[in-house]
N, C-alpha and C positions, 0 to 999 in steps of 0.2 A: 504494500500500500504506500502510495508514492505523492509527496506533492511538494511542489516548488516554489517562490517567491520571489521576484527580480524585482531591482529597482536601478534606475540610474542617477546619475550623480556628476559636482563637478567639483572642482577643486575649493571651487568655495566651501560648498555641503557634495563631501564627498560620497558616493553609493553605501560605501561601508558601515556608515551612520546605521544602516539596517540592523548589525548587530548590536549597537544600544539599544535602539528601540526594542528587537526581542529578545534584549538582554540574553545570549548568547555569541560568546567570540568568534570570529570567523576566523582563525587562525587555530579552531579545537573542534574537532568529532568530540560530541557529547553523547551521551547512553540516560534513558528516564527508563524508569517501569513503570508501567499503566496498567489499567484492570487486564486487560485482556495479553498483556506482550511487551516487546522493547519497542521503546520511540529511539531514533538516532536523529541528533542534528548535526548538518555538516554543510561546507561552504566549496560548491563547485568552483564558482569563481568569488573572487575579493578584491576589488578594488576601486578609486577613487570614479572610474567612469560608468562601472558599471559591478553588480552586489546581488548574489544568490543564494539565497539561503533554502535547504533541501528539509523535510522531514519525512522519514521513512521508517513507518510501522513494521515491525515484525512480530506477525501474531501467532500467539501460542494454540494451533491448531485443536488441540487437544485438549485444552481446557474450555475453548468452543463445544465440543462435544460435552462434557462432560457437564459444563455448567448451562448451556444456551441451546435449543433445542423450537425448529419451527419459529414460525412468524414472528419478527421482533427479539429475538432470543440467540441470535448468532449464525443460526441455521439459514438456508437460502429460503424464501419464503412459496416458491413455487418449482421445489426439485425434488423428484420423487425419493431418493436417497439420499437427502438435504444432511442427515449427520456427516455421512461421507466424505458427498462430492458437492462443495460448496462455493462460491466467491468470496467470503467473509474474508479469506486474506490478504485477499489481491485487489478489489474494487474498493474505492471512497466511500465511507457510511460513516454510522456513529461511530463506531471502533476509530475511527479520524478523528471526528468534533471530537471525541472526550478529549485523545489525545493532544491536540491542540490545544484545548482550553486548558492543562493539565502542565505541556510543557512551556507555551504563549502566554501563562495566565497575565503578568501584569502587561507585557504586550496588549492584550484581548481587553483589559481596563485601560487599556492610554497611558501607563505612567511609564515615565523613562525620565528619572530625576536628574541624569547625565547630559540629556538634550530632549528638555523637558519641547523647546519651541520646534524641534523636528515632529516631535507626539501628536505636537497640534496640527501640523503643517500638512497640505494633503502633500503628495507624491505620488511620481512615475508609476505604479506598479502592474506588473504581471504576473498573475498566478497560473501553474499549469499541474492540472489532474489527470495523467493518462489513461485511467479507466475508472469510469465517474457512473454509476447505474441511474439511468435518467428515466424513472415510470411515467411516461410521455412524452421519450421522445425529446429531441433538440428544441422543438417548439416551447414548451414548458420551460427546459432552460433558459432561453433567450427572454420568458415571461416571469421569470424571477430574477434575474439578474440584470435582463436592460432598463428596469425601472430605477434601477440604486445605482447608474452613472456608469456601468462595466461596455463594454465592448466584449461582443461576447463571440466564441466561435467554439462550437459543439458539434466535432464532425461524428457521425454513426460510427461503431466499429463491428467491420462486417464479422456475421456469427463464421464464415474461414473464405481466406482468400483464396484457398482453391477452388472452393462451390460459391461462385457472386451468386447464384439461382437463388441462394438459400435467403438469402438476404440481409439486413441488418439486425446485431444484437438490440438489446437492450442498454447497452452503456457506448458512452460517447468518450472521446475527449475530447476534455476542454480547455482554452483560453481564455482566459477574462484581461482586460486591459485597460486601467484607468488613471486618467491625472487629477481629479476629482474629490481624490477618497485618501482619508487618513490612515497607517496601515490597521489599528484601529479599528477601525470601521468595517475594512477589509476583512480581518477575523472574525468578525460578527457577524457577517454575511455568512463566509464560510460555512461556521459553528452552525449555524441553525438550519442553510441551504441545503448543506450534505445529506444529512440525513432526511430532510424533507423531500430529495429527489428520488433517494433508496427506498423511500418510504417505510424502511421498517426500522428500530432501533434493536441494539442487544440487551437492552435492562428492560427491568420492569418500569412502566411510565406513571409514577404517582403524582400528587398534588405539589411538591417542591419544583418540578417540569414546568409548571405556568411560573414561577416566580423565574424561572433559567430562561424560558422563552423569551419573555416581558423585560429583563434586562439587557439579553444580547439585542434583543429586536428594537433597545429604545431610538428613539428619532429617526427608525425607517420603518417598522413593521404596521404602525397606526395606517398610514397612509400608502401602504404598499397596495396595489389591485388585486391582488393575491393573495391578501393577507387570509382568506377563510381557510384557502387551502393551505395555506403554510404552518397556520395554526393547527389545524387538525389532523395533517401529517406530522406534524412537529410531536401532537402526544398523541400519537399511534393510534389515532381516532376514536380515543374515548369522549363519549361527546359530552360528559358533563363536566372535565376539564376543560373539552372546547368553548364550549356554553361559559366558563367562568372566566379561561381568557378573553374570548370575543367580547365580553362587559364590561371587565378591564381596561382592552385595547383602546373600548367604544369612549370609556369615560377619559380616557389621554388624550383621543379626536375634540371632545367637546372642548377639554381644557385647552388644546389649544389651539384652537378656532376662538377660543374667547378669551386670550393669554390670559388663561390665570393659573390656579394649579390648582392640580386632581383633589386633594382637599377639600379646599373651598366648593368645588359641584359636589364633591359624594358625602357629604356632611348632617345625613337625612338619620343619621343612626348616632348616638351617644357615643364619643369614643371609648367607654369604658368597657364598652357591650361590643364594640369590634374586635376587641380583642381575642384570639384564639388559646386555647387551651393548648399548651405545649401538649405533645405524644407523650402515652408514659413509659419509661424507658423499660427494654426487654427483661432483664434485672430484676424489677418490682411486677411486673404480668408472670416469671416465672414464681417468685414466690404466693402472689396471690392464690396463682394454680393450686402450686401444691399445697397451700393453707386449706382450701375448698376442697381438695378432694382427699386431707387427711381427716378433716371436719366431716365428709361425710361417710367415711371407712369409720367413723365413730371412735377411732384411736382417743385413749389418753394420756400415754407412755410412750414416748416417740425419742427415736437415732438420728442424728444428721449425719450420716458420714461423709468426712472429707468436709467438713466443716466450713472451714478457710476461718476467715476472719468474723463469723458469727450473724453475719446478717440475716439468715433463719430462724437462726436461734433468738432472734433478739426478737423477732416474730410472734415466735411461739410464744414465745413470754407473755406473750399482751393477752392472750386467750386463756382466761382459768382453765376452760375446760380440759388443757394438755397439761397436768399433773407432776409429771415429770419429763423435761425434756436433757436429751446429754448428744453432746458436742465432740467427736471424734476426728483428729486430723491427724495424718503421722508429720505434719510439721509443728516445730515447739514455737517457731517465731508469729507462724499464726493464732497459732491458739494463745499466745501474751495477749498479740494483738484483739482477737476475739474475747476476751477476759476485760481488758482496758475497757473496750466497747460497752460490755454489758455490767462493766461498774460492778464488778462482784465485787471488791475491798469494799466499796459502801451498802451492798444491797442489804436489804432487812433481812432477817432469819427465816422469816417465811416462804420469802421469794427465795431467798438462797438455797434452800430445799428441795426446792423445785428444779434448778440445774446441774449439770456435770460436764466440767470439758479436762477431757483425757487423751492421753496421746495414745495412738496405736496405727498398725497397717492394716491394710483390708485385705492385704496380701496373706493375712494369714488368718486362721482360726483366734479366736478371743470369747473366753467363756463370758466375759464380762456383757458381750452384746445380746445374751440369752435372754428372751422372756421380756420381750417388747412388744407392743401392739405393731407398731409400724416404722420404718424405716426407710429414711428419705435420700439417696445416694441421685444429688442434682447438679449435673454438669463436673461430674467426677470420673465416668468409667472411660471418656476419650481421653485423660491424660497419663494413662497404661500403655504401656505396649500391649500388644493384641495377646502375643506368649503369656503374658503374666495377667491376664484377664480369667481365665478360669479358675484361676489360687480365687479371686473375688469373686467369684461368681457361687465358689462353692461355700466360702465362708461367711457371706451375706442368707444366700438361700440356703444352705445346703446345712452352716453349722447354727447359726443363731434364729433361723428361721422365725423373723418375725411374724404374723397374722399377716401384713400388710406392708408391701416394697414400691416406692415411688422412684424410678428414674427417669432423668430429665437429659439431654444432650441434642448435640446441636443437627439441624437438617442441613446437610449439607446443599441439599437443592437449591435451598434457598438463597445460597448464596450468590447466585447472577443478581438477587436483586439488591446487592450492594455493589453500587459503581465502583465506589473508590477501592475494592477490596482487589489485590493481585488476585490477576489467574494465576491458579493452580494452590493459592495460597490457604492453610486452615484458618481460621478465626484468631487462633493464640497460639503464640509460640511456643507453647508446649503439650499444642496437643496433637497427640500420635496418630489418631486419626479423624476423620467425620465421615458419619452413614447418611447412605438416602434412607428414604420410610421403606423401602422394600429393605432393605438391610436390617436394618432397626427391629423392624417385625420379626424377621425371620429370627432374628436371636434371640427375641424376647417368646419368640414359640417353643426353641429349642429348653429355653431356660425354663419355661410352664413347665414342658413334660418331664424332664428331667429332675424336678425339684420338688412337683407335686404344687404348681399353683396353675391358678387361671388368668391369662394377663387379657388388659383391653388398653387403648390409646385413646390419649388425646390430644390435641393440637394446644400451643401456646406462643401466643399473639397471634398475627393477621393470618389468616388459613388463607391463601394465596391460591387459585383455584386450577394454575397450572403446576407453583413447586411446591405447595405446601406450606405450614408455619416456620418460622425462625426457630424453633425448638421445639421437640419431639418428645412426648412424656408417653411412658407405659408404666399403668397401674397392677403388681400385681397379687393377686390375693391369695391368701394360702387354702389350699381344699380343706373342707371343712372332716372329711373322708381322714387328713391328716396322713396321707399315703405315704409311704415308707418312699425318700429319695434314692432315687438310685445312682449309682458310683458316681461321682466326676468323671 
């Protein structure tokens, strides 16, 4: 994935000036990592007449697969063996915008504190995409670009130059060319173009997407003629992001046709009452979970193992009706800190009856965790190696066998729908591995039969209706039969 940027220059303001503004030297190949791959930046040519600066994605095929899958997801949106044999690493899409706005970022906002009056100042420039996926054709291009001052030239690229019969692809390339435009401005087009020509994106498109649109698009997207479509390609056609940008858009058109500012027109509601309610972090929706479904296992003698620093534990606390709760980590520097947290030196003798934090491994048997209602092991069994997960498996279920076993760990599916997150990359640096839900299940069936319980799942946070929730919980209970386990 290939794209270029020329400008020219004279001795006064020489070409070179390019690399301040994208704050990158033209006398150094540069390496980024991005969600999906390596970005490289590098200078074909450098000097005072004329200045090019190159960015060239190299995308990790394979974490395509693994994490993106179909329409908007990595995959080609109309190939029949779309995981396989796909375009995603070679044509201009989002997999570009991010990477742009990731390595261009203060570029992409105008600031270059070195030649702040170059920032401002339009310039010469030319951008070239040599394989740009255009869903309409050169016309559409030339209807997004020649309204924003570009000179535009989007030749077909035949589907093979041995068969012209066959006729042309679907992706062009392109030149755009203008004296017009700040580079600035130029990224901004880009950013939001690309993927509006590909039509599809590789994340999930939430409600932060109108605030990304609405920025890069400010002082051309209002008055664009094309703005419905750009809008609506832009968030993968969910139309009630559409519906919220186009209202947005509409009320930046009125503001300034009447120069004043958006404010002042959209002022019909109390600002107290516009304000939105921050998300609640994944963190507090996992404890909630397992609060609720250890509340309705009717537990009231309950394990946390693997502890960490107490944030469970300090939970439970608040709930009389969990009696006794105890706190198990094999690290000692957590459990101080879990100890600090929950003010045992000051707690009352009542409350202090009610807790225990004890060091131990899961790796091994401990008579001590016998004869509990339930037992909570939440975003614990990924930071094992996979070898040493049966030792835990068998001395959670197998020796101490609570009534009732909550585990919590993370979907790894879910993870395309974190931009910023490397491909290929887990969630935390220590952990050994992340399952999909067919994985997850299967272990947790193996662990049923084997152990003598009955497991069932549930989702925790947004149940995402292609990968699933951020985290995977299986509930599971012990037969009541009390069946004899068999061997590890």
């Amino acid at each position: 994935m290939f794209l270029t940027i020329s400008t020219s220059g004279t001795a006064a303001f020489p070409a070179t000036d390019l690399g301040f503004l994208l704050h990158k030297h033209p006398d150094k190949a540069q390496t980024f990592s991005t969600s999906y791959g390596t970005a490289h930046v590098f200078y074909p040519e450098a000097d005072a007449e004329r200045c090019t600066a190159a960015l060239l994605l190299e995308v990790d095929t394979v974490a395509l697969v693994r994490r993106g899958k179909g329409k908007g997801r990595g995959g080609a949106p109309d190939a029949a063996l779309a995981q396989y044999v796909n375009d995603r690493p070679y044509a201009a899409s989002s997999l570009l915008a991010v990477a742009l706005s990731g390595v261009f970022s203060s570029a992409l906002r105008g600031v270059c504190n070195a030649r702040p009056e170059r920032a401002a100042t339009p310039l010469p420039l030319r951008v070239e995409v040599p394989a740009l996926p255009a869903r309409g054709g050169p016309d559409l291009v030339r209807r997004l670009f020649e309204p924003l001052g570009w000179a535009v030239t989007a030749d077909p690229v035949a589907l093979d130059t041995e068969f012209p019969e066959w006729g042309d692809s679907r992706y062009v390339r392109l030149v755009l060319e203008s004296g017009t435009l700040t580079l600035a401005e130029a990224l901004r087009h880009l950013y939001v173009l690309l993927p509006v020509l590909d039509d599809a994106k590789h994340y999930w498109v939430s409600s932060d997407e109108v605030d990304k649109l609405l920025r890069a698009g400010e002082g051309w997207l209002p008055g664009h003629p094309e703005q419905k479509l750009i809008t609506s390609r832009y968030l993968s056609r969910r139309w009630s992001l559409t519906r919220q940008a186009m209202e947005r858009l509409e009320l930046v058109r009125l503001a300034e046709a009447d120069d004043s500012e958006v404010e002042s027109i959209d002022n019909a509601v109390a600002e107290e009452s516009e304000a939105e309610e921050k998300p609640t972090p994944l963190a507090v929706q996992r404890r909630e979970a397992i609060l609720a479904a250890l509340r309705a296992s009717g537990a009231v003698r309950v394990l946390d193992l693997g502890c960490g620093q107490g944030q469970l534990v300090q939970e439970l606390l608040k709930d009389v009706r969990f009696s006794e709760v105890v706190g198990v980590d094999v690290s000692v520097r957590a459990l101080t800190i879990a100890s600090r947290r929950l003010k045992l030196d000051r707690m009352g003798e009542r409350q202090a009856a009610r807790v225990k934090l004890f060091q131990g491994s899961l790796a091994y048997t401990d008579n001590r965790l016998k004869g509990y209602d339930a037992a909570v092991l939440s975003e614990v069994i990924e930071h094992l190696d996979l070898p040493r997960l049966p030792a835990l498996e068998y001395a959670v279920f197998g020796h101490a066998r609570p009534r009732t076993v909550l585990v919590t760990t993370p979907n790894v599916e879910y993870n395309v729908r974190w931009e910023t997150l490397p491909a290929g990359h887990v969630r935390h640096g220590d952990h050994r591995f992340e399952w999909t839900r067919e994985e997850f299940r299967a272990w947790s069936a193996t662990i049923a039969e084997r152990y003598g319980y009955e497991a069932e799942f549930a989702p925790v946070g947004p149940d995402d209706p292609e990968v699933g929730p951020p985290t995977q919980m299986a509930l599971f209970h012990r037969n009541d039969t009390e069946k004899e386990a068999k061997a590890a």
